[in-house]
N, C-alpha and C positions, 0 to 999 in steps of 0.2 A: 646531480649528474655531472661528472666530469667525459669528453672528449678530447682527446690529444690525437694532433697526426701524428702518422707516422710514416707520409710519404704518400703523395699521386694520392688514390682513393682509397687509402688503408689509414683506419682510425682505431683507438683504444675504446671501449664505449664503458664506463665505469661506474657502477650504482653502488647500493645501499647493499642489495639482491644479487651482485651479480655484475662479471665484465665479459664485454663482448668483442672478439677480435675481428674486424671487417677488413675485406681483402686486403690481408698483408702479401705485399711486394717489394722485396730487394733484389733479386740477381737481375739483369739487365737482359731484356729480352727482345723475343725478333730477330734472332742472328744476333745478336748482341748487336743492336740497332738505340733502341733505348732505353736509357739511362732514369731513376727516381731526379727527380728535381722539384725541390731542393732534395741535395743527397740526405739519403738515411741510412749511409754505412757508418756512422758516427754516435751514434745515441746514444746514452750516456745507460749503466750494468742496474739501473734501478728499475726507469722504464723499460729496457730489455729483458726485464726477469718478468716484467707484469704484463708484458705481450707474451709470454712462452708460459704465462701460466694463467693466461684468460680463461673463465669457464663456459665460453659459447664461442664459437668460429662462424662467421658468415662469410662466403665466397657468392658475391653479385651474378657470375657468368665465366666462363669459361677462356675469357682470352688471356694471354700468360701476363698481363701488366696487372691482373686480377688473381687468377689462380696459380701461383707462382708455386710449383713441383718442387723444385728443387729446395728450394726453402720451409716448403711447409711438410715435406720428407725429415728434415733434417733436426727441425727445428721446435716441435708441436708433436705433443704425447697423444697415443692415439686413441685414447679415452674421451678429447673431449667432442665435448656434444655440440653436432654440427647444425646451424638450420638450414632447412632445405626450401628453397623456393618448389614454389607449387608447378613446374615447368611441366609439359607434356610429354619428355622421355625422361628417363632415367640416365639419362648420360652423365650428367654431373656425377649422381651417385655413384655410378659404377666406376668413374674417374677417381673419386673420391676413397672409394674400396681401395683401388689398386694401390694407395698409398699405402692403407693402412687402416683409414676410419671406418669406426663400424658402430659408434651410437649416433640417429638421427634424431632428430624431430621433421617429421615431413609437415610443412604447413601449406595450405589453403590461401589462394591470389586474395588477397585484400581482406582476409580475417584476420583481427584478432587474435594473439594467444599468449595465454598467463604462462610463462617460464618460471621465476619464483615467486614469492612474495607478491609486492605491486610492479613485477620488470614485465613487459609486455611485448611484445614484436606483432606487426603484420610486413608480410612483404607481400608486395603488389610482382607482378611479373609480365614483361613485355613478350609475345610469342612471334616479332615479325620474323621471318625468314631472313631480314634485312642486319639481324645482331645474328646470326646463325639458327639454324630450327630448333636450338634450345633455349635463347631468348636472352634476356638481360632482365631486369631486378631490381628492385628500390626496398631498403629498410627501413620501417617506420619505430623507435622505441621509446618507449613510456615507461618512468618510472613512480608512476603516481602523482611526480609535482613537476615535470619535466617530460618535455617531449621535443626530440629530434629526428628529421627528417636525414637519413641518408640515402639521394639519389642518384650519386658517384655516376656516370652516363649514360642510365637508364632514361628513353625518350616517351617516357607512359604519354600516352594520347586522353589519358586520362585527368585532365587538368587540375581535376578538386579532389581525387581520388588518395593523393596523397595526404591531404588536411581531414579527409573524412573523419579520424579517430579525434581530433578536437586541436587547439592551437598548438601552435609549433613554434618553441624558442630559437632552434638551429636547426639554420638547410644547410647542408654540403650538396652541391653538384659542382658537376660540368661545365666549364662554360669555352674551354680551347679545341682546338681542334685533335682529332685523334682520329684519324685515316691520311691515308695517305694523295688522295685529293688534294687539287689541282698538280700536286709539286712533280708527279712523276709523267706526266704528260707532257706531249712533245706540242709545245706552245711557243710563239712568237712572244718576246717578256713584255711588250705591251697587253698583250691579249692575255697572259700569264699574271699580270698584276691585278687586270680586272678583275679576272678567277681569283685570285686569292684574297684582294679587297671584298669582293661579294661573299665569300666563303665565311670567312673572319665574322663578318655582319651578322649573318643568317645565324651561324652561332652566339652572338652575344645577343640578339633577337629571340632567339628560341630559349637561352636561359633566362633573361630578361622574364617573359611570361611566366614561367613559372616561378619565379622568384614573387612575381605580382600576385599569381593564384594560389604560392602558400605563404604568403604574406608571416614570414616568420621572423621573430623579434631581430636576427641577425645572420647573416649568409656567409658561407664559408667556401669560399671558390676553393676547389678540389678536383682531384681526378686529373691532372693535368696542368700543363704540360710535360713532357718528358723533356728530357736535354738527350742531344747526340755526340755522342766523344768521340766516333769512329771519324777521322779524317776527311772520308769522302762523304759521309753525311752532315757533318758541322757546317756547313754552310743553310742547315736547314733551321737550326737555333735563332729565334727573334732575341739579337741585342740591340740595336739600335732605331729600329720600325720599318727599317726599309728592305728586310729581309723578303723574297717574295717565296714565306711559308705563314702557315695556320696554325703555328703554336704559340700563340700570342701569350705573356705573363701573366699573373692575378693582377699586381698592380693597375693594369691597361683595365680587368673587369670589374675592381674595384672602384676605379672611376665612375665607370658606366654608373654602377649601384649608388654612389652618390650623388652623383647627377640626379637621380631618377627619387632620390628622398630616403634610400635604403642604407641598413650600417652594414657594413662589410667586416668580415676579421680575414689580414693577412697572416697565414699558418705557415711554417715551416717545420720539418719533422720531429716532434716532439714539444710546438706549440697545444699547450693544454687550456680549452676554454669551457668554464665551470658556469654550470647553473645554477644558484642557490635562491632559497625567499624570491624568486621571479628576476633576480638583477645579475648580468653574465659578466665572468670577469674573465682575465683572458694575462696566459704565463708563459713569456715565451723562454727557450734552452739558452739562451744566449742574449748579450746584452743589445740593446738598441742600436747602434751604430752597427754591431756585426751584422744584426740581421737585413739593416738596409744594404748593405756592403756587397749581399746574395743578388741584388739587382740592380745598385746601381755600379756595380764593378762586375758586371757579368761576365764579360768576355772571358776576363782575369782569373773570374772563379772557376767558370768552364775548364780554363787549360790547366788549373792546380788539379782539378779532378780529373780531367783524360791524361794526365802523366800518373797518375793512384790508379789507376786501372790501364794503362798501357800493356803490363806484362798480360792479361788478362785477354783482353781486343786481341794480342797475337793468338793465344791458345785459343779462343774462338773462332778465330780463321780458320788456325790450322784444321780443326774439327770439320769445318766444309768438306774436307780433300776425301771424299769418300770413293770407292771404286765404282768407275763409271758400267752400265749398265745397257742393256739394247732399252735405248726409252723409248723408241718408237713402240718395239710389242710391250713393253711390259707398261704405259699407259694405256693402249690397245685395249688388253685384257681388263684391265682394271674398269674402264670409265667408256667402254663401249656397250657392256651390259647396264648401266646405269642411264645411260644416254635412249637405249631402248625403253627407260620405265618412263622416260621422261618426254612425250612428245609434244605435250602445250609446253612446256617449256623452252622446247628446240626451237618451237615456231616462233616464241616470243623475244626468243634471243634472231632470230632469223636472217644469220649470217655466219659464215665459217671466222675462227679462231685462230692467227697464225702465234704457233708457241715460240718465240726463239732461243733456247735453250744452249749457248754458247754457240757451238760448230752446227749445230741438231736443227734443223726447219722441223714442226707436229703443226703439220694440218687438223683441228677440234673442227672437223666440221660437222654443225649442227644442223641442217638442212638434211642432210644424208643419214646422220646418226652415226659417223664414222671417225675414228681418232687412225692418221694415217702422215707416211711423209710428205711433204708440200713439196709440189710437183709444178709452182708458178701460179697456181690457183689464185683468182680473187678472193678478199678477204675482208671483212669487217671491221676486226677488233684485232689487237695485237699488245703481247708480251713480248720483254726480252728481258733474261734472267739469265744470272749466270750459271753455267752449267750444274758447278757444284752444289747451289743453292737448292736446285732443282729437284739433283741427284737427293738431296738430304733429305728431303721433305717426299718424294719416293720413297725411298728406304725407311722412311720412320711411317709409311703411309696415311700419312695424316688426311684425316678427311676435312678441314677446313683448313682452303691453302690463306683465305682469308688471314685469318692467327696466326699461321705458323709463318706464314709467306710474305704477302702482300703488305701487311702492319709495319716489317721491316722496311717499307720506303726504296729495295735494295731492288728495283728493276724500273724499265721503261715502259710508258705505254701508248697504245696510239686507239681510237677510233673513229672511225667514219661519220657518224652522225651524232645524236646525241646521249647523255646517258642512257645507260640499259641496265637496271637493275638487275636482269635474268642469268646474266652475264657473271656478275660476280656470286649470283645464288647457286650458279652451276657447279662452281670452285668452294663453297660451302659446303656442300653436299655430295662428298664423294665417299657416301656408306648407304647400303640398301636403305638401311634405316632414315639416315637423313635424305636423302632424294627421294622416298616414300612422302614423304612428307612435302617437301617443295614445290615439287608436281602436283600435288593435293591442292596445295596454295595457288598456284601459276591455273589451277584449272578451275578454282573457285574465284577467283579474279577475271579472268579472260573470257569464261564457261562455263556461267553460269546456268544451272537446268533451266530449261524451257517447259517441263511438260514434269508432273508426279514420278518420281521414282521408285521402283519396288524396294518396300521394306528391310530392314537388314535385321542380322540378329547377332547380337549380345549378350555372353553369356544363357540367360534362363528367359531372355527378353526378345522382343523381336520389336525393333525400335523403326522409328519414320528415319532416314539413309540423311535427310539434311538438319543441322541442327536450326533452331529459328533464330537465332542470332544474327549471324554473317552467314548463312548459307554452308555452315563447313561440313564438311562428309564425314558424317560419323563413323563407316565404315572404317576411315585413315583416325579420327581423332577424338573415338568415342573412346569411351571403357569404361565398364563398372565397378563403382569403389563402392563400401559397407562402410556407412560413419553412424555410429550407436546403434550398432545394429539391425540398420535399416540402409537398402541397396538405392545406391544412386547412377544415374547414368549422366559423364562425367564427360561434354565437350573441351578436350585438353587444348583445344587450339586458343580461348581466350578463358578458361577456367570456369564457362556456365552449366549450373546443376538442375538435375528434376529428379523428381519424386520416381524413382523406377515402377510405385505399383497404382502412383495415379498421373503420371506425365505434368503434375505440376511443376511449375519453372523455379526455383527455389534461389533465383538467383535477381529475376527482375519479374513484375508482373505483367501478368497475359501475354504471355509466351509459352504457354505448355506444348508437350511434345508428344506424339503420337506415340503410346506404347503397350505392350499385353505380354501377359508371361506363353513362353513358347509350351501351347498345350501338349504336342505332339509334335515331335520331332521330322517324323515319317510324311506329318501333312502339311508342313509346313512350306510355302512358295517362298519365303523369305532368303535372299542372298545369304550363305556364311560368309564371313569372317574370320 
C-alpha cells in the first residue's frame, strides 16, 4: 500500500486492487481565506494524472477544505465510484449529483466492505450537530497486508472503534486547529493568549489519545494547518510561536509524538509513504534541505506563495461586491419560519443575536422567535461581518453559514457569557431539513421524555417513537432500509439497527425495540410520519 499526500487531508490511497482518492482540496477556500499548506498547486504531471484517474473518491464531509466543487467539477470523470458515508440525510449525495456523480457505494457506520480483491473500506461516521447535521467521517482501508487509518478531523467518540477491523500501520489525523476560535473574539491579548495556549493543548491532547488508542505503527499529522495569504488574515499564520492563533505546524505535533514514544512522518504534498513486508518507507518530491526550508523559512515561503496568488485574492474580492439586498426582510422570511420549528432550541440559545452586517443592525432574537431591526435592544451574542460577505452567502443561500461563513475567520465576535454551542447550531441549520434535525437534538438533550410515548409508524411498521440508544426520536431519525432482503428499522442519528419483524437490536445486545407490522391502517393509534 502506498499513501501520498496531497495537501491538508487529501491523500492518494494505492493498492494492488485499486486507488482511492480522499478529500482532494486545491482552490482556496472560505472567501478565499485559506490557503493548502504545504501548497499543492505544484505537483509534479505523474502524480497529477494518478489523482484524476483514481478508481474510488472519498469525500470525509461537507466543508469546502474537504469537498472542494470547483476542482472536483473540473477535474474527476464522473464515472468514478464514490463511497458514501453512512450519514442520516442524503445531503452529500444530492451535492454530489449536482456535480455530476452518479455511481455510489452507500456504506454502513463501522462495517466492513470488500471493494475488489482484498481492498476493503469501513467508515465509521460522527452525527454531532456540532460538525453540521450531516456529520464528519473516518476511513479505515485494508488491503490484505496493510492497513491505514484515515481520520483527517473526524472527532469519533468512539476510541477503539477505529482499530476494531485489526492493526493499523498508518493514522493520518488532525491535530491543528481548524475553527475559527478564540482568534475572532473581542479579548484583552492577555486573556486572548490564555484562550489560545488552552486551545492549542486541548488539541494536541485530544489527538494525543487517539494516536494512544490506535496505536499505529506510524502517524501522519494531516488535515491542517491551512496558511492565510490574504493581508488582513496573515497575521493569523504561526511562524515564530508567539503568534496568538491555533494553527500550530506538524513539526510542533511531531514533537509532541516523540516525546510520547511514537514515530511521526512529516508529509508535504506529494510525500509518498509505502507499506511493504510490514516495514514503511517514506519519498518525499523534493530534496531534504527544500523540504525543511517549507518551515524553517516560513515567513519567506508564505510571501513567495501570497505574490502566486495575488492576481487571484483580488478577483475573489471583487466577487464579494454583490447587489445589496433588504436583509432585514429577506433574513425575516428566510429563518423566521425555522426559528418557529425550533423552540428547545431558542430556549437553549436563550438570548437575542445582534447581526452587524456593515451599515444593517438584525436583531436574531431567539426568545421572541423573530429576526427583525435592532432597535437598542439587549443582546447576548454578536456578529460583525462585512456586508458583502453577508450579502453572498444570502444570495447563494447557504444553509451552513458555519462553511460558508464563519471558517473564513472574516468577522468579529462578542458574547456575554460562556460558550453556547446552540448558537452556532442555529447558523448550521438554516433548511427545513437541517433544523428538523437540531431541534430533534437540542430536544433530545435538554428534553428528555419523562413518561412512555405513543408509538409511531414506519413505513408497514409501527415502531416504539425512542430508539434505546440515546433516546433519539425515531420519528425525526428513524427509516426503514431492506439489506438482503430483509426490512430493518434504521436509527440514522448514530447508525443503530433492528430486526423490523422481531425488534432485535442488530447492532449491540439487549436493546431491542418495540415493533409490529401495521395490521390495519384504519385502527391503528400510532402517530404518522
Amino acid at each position: 500500500m502506498r499513501a501520498t499526500s496531497i495537501g491538508h487531508a487529501g491523500i492518494l490511497i494505492e493498492t494492488s486492487y485499486g486507488s482511492i482518492l480522499c478529500d482532494p482540496w486545491f482552490e482556496p477556500a472560505f472567501f478565499g481565506s485559506w490557503f493548502v499548506f504545504p501548497r499543492n498547486d505544484q505537483l509534479d504531471a505523474d502524480l497529477t494524472a494518478r489523482i484524476e484517474s483514481a478508481d474510488y473518491l472519498f469525500v470525509s464531509h461537507l466543508h469546502a477544505d474537504h469537498f472542494d466543487v470547483p476542482w472536483l467539477r473540473e477535474h474527476l470523470r464522473r464515472d468514478i465510484t464514490v463511497l458514501l458515508p453512512g450519514y442520516p440525510t442524503r445531503e452529500q449525495e444530492r451535492r454530489l449529483q449536482a456535480i455530476g456523480f452518479d455511481t455510489f457505494i452507500r456504506t454502513q457506520d463501522g462495517v466492513e466492505q470488500q471493494l475488489a480483491g482484498d481492498l476493503r473500506v469501513a467508515i465509521h461516521v460522527e452525527t454531532s450537530i456540532t460538525d453540521g447535521p450531516g456529520g464528519d467521517s473516518a476511513l479505515v482501508v485494508s488491503d490484505g497486508e496493510s492497513r491505514l487509518v484515515n481520520q483527517n478531523d473526524c472527532r469519533t467518540t468512539d476510541l477503539d472503534a477505529l482499530r476494531s477491523h485489526g492493526p493499523v500501520d498508518l493514522h493520518w489525523l488532525q491535530y491543528s486547529g481548524a475553527i475559527w476560535y478564540p482568534m475572532v473574539y473581542d479579548e484583552p491579548p492577555e486573556r486572548m493568549r490564555r484562550l489560545v495556549d488552552a486551545k492549542v493543548e486541548s488539541q494536541f491532547a485530544r489527538a494525543m489519545r487517539y494516536v494512544e488508542s490506535i496505536a499505529a505503527t506510524a502517524v501522519v499529522p494531516s488535515a491542517g494547518p491551512p496558511c492565510f495569504l490574504d493581508e488582513e488574515l496573515f497575521h493569523l499564520n504561526v511562524i515564530n510561536g508567539d503568534e496568538p492563533s491555533i494553527f500550530w505546524d506538524q513539526p510542533s505535533f511531531l514533537a509532541r509524538l516523540d516525546e510520547s514514544g511514537h514515530r511521526g512522518v512529516l508529509a508535504m504534498p506529494g510525500t509518498a509513504v509505502t507499506v511493504e513486508d510490514g516495514a514503511i518507507s517514506i519519498e518525499h518530491p523534493v530534496p531534504d534541505d527544500e523540504m525543511a526550508r517549507i518551515w524553517t523559512h516560513k515567513e519567506r515561503v508564505l510571501r513567495e506563495y501570497q505574490q502566486d496568488w495575488a492576481v487571484w485574492l483580488k478577483t475573489e474580492r471583487d466577487r464579494w461586491e454583490v447587489p445589496q439586498t433588504d436583509l432585514v426582510a429577506t433574513l425575516s422570511a428566510w429563518w423566521q419560519p425555522l426559528l418557529r420549528m425550533a423552540p428547545t432550541l431558542r430556549r437553549a440559545i436563550g438570548a437575542p443575536c445582534l447581526l452587524v452586517a456593515g451599515d444593517v443592525e438584525i436583531l436574531v432574537d431567539f426568545v421572541a422567535g423573530e429576526v427583525r431591526l435592532h432597535a437598542g435592544e439587549p443582546y447576548g451574542f454578536r456578529f460583525e461581518i462585512d456586508r458583502a460577505l453577508v450579502e453572498t452567502v444570502v444570495t447563494e443561500r447557504a444553509v451552513d453559514w458555519s462553511n460558508s461563513l464563519f471558517l473564513s475567520c472574516r468577522f468579529r465576535a462578542w458574547r456575554e457569557g460562556d460558550f453556547n454551542e446552540y448558537v452556532y447550531n442555529f447558523f448550521k441549520s438554516l433548511s427545513v431539513e437541517r433544523m428538523r434535525r437540531t431541534e430533534a437534538e437540542a430536544r433530545r438533550k435538554l428534553d428528555p421524555p419523562t413518561e412512555e410515548e405513543p408509538d409511531i409508524t414506519l413505513g408497514d411498521y409501527v415502531v416504539a417513537r425512542r430508539c434505546p440508544h440515546r433516546n433519539a426520536d425515531l420519528s425525526v431519525f428513524g427509516e426503514i432500509q431492506t439489506v438482503d432482503g430483509c426490512d430493518q428499522v434504521v436509527c440514522t442519528l448514530h447508525g443503530w439497527r433492528f430486526d423490523a419483524e422481531t425488534g432485535r437490536c442488530l447492532t449491540s445486545a439487549d436493546h431491542p425495540l418495540r415493533i409490529r407490522r401495521r395490521a390495519d391502517e384504519r385502527t391503528s393509534a400510532a402517530t404518522e410520519v
